[in-house]
C-alpha positions in Angstrom: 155.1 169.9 88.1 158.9 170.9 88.0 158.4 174.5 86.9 155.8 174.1 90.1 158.6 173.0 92.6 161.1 174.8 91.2 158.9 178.5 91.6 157.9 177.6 95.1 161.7 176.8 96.1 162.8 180.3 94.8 160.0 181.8 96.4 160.8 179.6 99.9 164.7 180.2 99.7 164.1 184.3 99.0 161.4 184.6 101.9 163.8 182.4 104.1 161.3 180.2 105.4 161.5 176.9 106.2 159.1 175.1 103.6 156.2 176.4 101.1 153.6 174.3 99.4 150.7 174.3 97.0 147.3 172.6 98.3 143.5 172.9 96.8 140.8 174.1 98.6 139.9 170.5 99.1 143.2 170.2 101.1 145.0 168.3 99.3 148.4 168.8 98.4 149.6 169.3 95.3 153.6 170.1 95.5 156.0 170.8 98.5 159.4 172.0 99.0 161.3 172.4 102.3 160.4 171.4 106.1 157.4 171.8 106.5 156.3 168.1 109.0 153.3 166.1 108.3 152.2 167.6 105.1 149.2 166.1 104.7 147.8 167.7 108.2 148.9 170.8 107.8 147.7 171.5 104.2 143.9 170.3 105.0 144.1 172.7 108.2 145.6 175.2 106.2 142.7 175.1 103.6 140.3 175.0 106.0 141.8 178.1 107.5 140.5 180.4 105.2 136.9 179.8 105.4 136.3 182.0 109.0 138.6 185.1 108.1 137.0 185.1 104.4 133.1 185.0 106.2 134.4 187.8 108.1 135.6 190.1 105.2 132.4 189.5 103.7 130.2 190.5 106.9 132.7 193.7 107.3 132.0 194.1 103.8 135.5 194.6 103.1 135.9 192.2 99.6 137.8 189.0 99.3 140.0 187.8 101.3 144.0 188.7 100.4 146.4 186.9 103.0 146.1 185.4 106.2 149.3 185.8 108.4 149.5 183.3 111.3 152.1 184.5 114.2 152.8 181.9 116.8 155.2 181.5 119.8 157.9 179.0 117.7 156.5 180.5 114.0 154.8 182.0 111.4 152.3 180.6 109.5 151.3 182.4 105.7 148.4 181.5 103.8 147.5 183.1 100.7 144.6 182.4 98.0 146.4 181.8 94.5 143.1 180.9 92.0 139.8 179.6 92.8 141.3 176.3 93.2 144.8 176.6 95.2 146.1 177.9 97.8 149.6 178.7 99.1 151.3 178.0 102.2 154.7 179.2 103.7 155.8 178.0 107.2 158.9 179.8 108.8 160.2 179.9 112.3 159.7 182.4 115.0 162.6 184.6 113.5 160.9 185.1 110.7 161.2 188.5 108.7 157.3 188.8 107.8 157.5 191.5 106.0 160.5 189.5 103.6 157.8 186.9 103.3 155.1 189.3 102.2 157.5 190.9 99.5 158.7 187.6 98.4 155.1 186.1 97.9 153.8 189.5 96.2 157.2 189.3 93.7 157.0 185.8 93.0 152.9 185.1 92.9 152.4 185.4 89.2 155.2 182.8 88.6 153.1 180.3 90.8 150.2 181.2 88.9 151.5 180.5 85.7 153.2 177.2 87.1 149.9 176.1 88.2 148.2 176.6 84.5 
């Protein structure tokens, strides 16, 4: 679990967000680093947050589903398919550098992988 925590705090500190954390597709969370509020909440709904825009890439016929990139008033929300089992969530606020966060998760995405194994 260290290598875990340790992966997702270089990938949090290089993407400058505020928190990033590991949960299954049940919504459970696995490991958290960073600010990221009621943990719990947020990875379930961030599970669950996958199921509409992966329907849609199926109906569009356009394969699995990648990334989904959540841009609010006050933040950015990132949620990205790791395995079959996990998923990975970055939160950062609403001065976020997406495009950092992309390249940080696409750099750093095989370390979470292997941490996970």
């Amino acid at each position: 679990m260290e290598a875990l925590e340790k992966a997702l705090d270089i990938l949090r500190n290089e993407a400058e967000a505020e928190g990033s954390m590991i949960v299954g597709r049940d919504g459970l969370t696995l490991s958290q680093v960073g600010a990221i509020g009621d943990v719990e909440s947020i990875g379930a709904l961030a599970s669950n947050s996958l199921r509409s825009p992966q329907s849609l890439g199926e109906q569009l016929g356009n394969g699995g589903l990648v990334q989904v990139l959540m841009q609010f008033e006050r933040g950015v929300v990132v949620v990205e398919p790791l395995t079959e089992d996990y998923v990975l969530v970055m939160v950062a606020g609403e001065d976020a550098n997406i495009g950092m966060m992309r390249y940080a998760l696409r750099k750093h995405k095989v370390d979470l992988i292997e941490a996970l194994t």
